[in-house]
MDAnalysis code that builds the backbone (N, CA, C; Angstrom):
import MDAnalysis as mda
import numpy as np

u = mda.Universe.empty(411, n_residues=137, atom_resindex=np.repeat(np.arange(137), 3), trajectory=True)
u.add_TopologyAttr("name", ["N", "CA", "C"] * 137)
u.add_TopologyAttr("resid", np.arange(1, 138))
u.add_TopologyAttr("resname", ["UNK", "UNK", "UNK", "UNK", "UNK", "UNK", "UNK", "UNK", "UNK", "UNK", "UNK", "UNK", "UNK", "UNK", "UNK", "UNK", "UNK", "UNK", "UNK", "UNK", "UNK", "UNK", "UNK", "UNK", "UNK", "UNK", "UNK", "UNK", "UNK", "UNK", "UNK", "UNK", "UNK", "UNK", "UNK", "UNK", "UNK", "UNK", "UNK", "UNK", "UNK", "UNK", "UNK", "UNK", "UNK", "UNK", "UNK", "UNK", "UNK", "UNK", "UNK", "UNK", "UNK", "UNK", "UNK", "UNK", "UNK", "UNK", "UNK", "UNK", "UNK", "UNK", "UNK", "UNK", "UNK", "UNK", "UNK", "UNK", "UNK", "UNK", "UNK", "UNK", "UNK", "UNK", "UNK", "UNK", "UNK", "UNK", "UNK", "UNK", "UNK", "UNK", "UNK", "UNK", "UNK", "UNK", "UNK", "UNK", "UNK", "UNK", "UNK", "UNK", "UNK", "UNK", "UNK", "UNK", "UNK", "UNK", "UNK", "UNK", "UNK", "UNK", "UNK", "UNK", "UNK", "UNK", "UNK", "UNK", "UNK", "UNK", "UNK", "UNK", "UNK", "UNK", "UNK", "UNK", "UNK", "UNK", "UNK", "UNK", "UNK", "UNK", "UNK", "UNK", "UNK", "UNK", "UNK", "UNK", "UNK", "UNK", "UNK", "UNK", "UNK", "UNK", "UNK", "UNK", "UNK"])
u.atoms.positions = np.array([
    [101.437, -150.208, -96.951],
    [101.418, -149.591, -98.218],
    [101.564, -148.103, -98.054],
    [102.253, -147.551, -98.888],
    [102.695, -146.325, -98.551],
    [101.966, -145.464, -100.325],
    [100.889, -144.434, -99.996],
    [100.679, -144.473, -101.131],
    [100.914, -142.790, -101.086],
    [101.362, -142.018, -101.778],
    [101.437, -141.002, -101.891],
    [100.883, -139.895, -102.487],
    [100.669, -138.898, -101.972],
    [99.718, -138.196, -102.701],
    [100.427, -136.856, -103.277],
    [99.690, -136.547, -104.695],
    [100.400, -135.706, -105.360],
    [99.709, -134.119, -105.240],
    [100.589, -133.963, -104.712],
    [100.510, -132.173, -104.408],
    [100.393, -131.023, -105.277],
    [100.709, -131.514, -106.095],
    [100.694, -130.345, -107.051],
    [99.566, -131.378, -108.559],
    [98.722, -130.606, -109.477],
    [97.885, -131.182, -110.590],
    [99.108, -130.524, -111.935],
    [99.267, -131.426, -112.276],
    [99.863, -131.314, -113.665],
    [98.761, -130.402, -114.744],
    [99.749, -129.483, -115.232],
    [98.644, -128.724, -116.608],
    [98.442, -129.636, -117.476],
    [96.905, -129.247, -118.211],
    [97.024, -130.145, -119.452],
    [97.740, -129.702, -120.318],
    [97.892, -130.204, -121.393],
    [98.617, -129.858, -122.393],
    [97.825, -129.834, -124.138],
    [97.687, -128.610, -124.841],
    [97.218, -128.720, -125.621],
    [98.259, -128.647, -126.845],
    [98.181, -130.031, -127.887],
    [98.536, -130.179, -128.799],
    [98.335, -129.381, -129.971],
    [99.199, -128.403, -130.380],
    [98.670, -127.305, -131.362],
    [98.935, -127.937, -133.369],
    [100.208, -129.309, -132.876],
    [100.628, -130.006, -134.443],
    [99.221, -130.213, -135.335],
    [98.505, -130.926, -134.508],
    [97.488, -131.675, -135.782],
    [96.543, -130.563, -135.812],
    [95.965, -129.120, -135.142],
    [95.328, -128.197, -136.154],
    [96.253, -127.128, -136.519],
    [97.387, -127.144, -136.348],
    [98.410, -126.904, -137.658],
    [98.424, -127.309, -138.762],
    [97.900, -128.598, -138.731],
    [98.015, -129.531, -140.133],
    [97.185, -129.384, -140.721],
    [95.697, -129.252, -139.919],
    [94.211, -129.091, -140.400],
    [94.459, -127.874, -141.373],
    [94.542, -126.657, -140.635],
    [94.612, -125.395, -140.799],
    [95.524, -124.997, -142.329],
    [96.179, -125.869, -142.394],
    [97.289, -125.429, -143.448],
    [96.631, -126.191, -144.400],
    [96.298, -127.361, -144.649],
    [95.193, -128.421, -145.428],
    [93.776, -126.943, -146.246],
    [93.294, -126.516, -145.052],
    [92.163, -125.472, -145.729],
    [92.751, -124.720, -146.522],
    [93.868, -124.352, -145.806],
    [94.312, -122.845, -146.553],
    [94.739, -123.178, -148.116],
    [95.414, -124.475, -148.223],
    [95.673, -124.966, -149.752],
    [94.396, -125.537, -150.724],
    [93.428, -125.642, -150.220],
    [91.862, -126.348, -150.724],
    [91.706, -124.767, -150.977],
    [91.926, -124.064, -150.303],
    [91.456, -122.338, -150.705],
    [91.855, -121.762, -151.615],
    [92.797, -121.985, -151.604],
    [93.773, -121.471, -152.739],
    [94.026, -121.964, -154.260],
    [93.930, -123.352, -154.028],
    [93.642, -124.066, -155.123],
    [92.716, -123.768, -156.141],
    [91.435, -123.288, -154.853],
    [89.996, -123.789, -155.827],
    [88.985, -122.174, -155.741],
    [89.802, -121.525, -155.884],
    [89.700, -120.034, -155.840],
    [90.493, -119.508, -157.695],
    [89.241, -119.083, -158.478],
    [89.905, -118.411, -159.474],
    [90.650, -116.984, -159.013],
    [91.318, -117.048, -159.712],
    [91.844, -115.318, -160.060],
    [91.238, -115.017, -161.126],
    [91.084, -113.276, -161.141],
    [90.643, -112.989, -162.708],
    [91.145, -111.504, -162.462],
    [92.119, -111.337, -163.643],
    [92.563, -110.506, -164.441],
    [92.207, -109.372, -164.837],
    [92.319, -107.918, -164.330],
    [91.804, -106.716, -164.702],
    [92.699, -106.104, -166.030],
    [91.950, -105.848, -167.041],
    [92.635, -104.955, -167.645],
    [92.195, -103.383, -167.517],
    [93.203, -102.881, -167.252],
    [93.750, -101.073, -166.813],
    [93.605, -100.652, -168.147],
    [93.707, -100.876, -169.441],
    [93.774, -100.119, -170.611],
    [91.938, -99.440, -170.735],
    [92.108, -98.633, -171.172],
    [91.012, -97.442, -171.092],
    [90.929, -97.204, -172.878],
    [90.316, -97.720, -173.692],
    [90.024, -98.108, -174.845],
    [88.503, -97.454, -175.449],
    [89.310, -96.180, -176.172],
    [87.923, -95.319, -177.067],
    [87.859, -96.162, -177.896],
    [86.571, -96.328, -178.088],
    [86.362, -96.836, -179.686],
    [85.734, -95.902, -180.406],
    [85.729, -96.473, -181.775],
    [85.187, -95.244, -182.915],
    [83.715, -95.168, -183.084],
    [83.187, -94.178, -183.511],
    [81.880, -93.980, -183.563],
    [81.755, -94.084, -184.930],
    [80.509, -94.523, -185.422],
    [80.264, -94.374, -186.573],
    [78.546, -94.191, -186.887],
    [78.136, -93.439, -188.122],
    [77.222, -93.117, -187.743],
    [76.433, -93.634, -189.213],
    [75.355, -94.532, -189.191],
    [74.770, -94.836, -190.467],
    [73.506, -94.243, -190.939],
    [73.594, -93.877, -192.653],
    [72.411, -92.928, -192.903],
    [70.820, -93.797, -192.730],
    [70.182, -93.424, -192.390],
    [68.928, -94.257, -192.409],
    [68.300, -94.433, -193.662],
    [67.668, -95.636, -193.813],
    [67.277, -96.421, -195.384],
    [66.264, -96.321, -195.577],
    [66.346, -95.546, -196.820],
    [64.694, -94.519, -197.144],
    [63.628, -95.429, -197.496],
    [64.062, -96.713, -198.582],
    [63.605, -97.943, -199.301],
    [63.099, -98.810, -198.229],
    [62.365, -98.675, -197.295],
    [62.008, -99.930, -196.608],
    [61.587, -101.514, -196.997],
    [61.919, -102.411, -197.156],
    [61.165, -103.122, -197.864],
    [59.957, -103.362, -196.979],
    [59.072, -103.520, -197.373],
    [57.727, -104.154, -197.250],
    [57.481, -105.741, -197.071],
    [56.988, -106.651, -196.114],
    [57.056, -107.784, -196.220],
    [56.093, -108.402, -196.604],
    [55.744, -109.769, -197.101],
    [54.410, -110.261, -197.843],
    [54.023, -110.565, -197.061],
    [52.687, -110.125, -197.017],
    [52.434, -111.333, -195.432],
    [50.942, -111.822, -195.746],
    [50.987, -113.552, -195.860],
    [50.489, -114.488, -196.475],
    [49.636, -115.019, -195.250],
    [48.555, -115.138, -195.683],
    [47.733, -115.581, -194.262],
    [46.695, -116.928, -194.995],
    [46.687, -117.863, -194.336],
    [45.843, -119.159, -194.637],
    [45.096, -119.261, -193.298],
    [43.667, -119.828, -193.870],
    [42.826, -119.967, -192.705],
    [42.663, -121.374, -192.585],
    [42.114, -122.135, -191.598],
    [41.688, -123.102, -191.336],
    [41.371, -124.370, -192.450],
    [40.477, -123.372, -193.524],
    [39.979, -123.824, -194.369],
    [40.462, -123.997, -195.819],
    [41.659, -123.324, -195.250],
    [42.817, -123.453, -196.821],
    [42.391, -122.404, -198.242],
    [41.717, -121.554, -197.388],
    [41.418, -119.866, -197.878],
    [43.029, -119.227, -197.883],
    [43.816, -118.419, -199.066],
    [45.114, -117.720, -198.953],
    [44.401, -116.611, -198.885],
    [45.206, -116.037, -198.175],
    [45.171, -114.160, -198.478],
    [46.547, -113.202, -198.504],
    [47.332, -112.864, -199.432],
    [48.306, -112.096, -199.379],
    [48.159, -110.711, -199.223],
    [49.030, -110.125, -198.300],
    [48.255, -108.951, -197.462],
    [47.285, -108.675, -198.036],
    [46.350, -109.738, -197.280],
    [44.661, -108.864, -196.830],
    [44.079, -109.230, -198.312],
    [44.646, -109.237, -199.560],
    [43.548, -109.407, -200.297],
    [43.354, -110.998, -200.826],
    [42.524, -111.677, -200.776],
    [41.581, -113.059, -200.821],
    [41.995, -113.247, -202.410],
    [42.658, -114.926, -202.125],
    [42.898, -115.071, -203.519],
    [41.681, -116.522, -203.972],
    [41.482, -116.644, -205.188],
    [40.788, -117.247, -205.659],
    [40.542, -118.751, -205.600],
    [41.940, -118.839, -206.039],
    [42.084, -120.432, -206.570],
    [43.392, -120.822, -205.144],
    [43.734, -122.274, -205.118],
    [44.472, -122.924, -204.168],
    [46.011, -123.414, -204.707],
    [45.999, -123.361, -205.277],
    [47.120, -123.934, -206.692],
    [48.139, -123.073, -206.196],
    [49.331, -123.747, -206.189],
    [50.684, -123.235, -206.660],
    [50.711, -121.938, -207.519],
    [49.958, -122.231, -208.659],
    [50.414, -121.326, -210.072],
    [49.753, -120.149, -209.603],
    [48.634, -120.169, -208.685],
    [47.571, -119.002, -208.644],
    [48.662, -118.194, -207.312],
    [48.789, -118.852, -206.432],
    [50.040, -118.086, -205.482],
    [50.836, -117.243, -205.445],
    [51.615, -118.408, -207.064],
    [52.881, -118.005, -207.190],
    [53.219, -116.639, -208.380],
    [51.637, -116.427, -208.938],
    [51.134, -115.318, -209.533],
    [51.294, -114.058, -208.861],
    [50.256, -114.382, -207.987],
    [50.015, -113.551, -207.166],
    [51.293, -113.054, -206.206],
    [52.061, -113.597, -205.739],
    [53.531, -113.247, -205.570],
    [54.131, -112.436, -206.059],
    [54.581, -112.737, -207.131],
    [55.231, -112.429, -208.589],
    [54.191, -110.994, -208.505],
    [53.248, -110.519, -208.197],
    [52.533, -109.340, -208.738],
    [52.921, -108.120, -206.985],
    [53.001, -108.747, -206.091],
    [53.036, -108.343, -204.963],
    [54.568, -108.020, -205.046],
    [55.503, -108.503, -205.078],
    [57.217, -108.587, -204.868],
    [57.391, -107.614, -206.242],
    [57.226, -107.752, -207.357],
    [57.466, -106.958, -208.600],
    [59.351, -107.871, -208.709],
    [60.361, -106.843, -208.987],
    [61.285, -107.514, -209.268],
    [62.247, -107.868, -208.508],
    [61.824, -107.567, -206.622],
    [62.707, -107.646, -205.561],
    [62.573, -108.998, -205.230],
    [63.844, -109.574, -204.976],
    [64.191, -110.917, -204.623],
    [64.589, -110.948, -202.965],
    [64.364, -110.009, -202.654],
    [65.068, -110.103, -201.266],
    [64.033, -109.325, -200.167],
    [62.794, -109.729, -200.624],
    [61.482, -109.167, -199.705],
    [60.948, -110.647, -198.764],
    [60.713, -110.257, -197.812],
    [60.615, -111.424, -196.584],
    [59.395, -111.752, -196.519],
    [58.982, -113.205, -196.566],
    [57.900, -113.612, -197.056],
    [56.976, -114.244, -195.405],
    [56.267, -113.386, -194.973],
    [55.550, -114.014, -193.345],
    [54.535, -114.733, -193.779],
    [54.512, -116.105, -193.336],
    [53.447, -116.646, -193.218],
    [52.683, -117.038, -191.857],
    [51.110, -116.869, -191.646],
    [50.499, -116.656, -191.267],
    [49.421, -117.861, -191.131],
    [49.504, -118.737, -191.021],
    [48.562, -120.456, -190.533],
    [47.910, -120.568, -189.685],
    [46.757, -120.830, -189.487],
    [45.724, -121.369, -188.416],
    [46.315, -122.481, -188.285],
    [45.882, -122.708, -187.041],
    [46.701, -124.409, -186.152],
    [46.302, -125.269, -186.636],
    [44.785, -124.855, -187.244],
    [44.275, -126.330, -188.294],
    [44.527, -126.366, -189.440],
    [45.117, -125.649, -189.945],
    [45.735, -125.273, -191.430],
    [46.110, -127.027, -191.923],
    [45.990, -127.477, -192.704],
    [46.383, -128.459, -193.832],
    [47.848, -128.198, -193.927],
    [48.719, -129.022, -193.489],
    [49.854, -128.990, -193.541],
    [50.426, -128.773, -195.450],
    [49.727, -129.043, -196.006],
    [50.153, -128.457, -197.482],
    [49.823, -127.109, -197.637],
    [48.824, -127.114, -197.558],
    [48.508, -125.053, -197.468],
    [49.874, -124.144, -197.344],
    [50.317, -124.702, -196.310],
    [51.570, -124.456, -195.991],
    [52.502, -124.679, -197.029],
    [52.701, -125.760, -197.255],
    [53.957, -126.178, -198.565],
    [53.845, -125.402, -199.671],
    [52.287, -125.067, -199.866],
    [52.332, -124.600, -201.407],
    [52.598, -123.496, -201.198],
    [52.641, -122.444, -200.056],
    [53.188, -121.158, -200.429],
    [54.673, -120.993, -200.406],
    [55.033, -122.419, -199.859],
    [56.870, -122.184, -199.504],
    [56.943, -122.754, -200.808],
    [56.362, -123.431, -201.781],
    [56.991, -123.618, -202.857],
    [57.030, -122.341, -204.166],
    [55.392, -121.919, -203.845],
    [55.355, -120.770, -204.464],
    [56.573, -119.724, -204.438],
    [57.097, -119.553, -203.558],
    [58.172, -118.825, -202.935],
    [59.484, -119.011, -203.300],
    [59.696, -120.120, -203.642],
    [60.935, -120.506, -203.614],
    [60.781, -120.350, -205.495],
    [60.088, -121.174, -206.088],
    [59.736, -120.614, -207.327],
    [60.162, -119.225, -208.190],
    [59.772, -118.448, -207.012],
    [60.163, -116.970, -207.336],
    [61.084, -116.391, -206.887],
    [62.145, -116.855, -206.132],
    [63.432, -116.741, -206.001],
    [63.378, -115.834, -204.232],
    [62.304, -115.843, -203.881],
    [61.612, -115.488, -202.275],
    [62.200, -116.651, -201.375],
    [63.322, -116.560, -200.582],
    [64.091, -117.025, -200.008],
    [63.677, -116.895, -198.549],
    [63.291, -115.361, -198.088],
    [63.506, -115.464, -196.408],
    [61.588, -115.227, -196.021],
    [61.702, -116.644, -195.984],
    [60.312, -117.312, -195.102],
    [60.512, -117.327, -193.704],
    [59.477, -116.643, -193.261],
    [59.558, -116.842, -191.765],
    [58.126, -117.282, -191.335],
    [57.724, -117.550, -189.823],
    [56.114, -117.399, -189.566],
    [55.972, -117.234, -188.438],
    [54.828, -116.312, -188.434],
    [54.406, -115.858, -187.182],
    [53.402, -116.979, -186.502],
    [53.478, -116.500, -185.310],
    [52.879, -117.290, -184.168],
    [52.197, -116.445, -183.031],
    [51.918, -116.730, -182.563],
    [51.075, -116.129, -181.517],
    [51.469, -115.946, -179.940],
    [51.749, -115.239, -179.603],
    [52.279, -115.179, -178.010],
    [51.572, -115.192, -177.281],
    [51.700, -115.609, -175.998],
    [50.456, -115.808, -175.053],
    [50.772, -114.934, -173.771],
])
């Protein structure tokens, strides 16, 4: 048997095709999934304008019910529980402004009508912007 021996080691050889392929694969996933966004160069004054300050502040009602279904419109203690007695008392507080903001003011145990009757009182008198305060913690 004659077996021969090889004299010289062959280089390896590194295949550069398939991370060519890889490589070009990222670069399009990159490109794809990459926004552009758009500068605008225009340099844009805007106008100033200047508003007189509003001497008339309105004043807001501010309606407070206690626990116990006691009203008080700012601060002063009303008598009776009724709609009509409220919506009096409203009507004497607002005078002939329809567009004065009505805060109400409820204890957490408040009687869920306590509540109703001043939004009806309200609405009665043409007192539209009900809001209510709450308490921040």
């Amino acid at each position: 048997m004659a077996f021969k021996r090889r004299s010289r080691l062959e280089d390896p050889e590194i295949n550069f095709i398939p991370l060519i392929d890889v490589l070009l694969v990222i670069i399009i996933f990159l490109v794809v999934s990459t926004t552009f966004s758009k500068f605008s160069e225009l340099k844009i004054n805007l106008p100033v304008a200047e508003a007189n300050p509003v001497k008339d502040k309105l004043l807001p009602i501010n309606v407070s019910i206690s626990k116990d279904g006691v009203y008080a419109i700012n601060e002063e203690t009303l008598g009776s529980d009724t709609v009509d007695s409220i919506r009096d008392r409203l009507s004497q507080v607002a005078g002939e402004s329809k567009d004065l903001p009505v805060i109400i003011s409820a204890d957490a145990l408040t009687p869920h009508q306590s509540v109703i009757n001043v939004m009806e009182a309200s609405r009665q008198l043409g007192l539209v912007k009900i809001t209510f305060s709450t308490k921040v913690n």
